[in-house]
N, C-alpha and C positions, 0 to 999 in steps of 0.2 A: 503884701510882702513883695519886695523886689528881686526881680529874677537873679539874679546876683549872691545874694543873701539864699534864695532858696536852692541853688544848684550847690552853695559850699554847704548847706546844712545835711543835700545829700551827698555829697562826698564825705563830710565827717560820718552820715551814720553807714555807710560804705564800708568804712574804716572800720570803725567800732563794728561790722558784721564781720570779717576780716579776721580782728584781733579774738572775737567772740567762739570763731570755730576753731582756733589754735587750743581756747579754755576748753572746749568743749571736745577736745580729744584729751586735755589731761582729765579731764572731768573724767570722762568714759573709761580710761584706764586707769583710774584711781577705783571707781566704781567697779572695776573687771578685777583689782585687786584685792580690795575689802572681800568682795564672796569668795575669791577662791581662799583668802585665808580665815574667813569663818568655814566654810564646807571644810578645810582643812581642817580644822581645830574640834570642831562639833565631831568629826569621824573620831581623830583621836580620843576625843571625851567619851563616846560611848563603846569602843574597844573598850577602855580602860573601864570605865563603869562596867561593862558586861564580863572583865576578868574579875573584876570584886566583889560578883556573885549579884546583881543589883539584880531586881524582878525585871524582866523585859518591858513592862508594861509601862514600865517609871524612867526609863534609861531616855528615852529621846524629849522628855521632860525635863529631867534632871539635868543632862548633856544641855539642853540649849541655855537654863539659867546659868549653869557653871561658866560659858564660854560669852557671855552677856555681853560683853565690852566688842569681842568680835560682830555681834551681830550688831549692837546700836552703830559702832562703824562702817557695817554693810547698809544698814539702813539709810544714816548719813550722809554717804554717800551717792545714794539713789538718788532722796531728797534734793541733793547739792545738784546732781547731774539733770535731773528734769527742771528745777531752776535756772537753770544756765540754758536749757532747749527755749523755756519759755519766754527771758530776755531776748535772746535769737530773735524769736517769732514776732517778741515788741518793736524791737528795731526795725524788722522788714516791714508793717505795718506804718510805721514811720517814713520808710522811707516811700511806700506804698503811695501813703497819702500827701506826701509832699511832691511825688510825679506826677497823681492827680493834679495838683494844686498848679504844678508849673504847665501843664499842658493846656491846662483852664487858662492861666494868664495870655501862653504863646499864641490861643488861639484867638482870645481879645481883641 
């Protein structure tokens, strides 16, 4: 590889680490959205199950299948957010071994 070619490859993955932690605060704040509006919705569900006489036993049960969509959401977005951490991680890796690679050359 030519030093040339390998100093823009890291400035592109520079870039792409850059543009990667801009996603990675929507990520987190998307992910900080989802739970507070399942914790939100689960509360309301077992109020309302526990005024409609439901057994206690059954309520945080019953409460989590009803609000279902909130939680695959929270889930989702977990999922979404630890993906985008471990993209990150690729790219420093990347650019990791491409410092290696040019300081291997410069010192040639």
């Amino acid at each position: 590889m030519e030093l040339t070619s390998i100093t823009s490859e890291i400035h592109a993955a520079s870039q792409r680490l850059g543009k990667s932690a801009d996603a990675l605060f929507k990520l987190g704040k998307e992910k900080a959205e989802a739970e507070r509006d399942y914790r939100s919705m689960l509360a309301q569900e077992m109020l309302r199950l526990k005024s409609e006489g439901m057994a206690a036993t059954l309520i945080t049960d019953i409460a989590k299948g009803n609000v279902s969509d909130y939680l695959f959401k929270r889930d989702f977005t977990e999922a979404t957010f630890k993906a985008g951490i471990e993209a990150a991680d690729a790219i420093k890796v990347q650019v990791s071994a491409l410092q290696t690679i040019l300081k291997y050359q410069t010192d040639v």
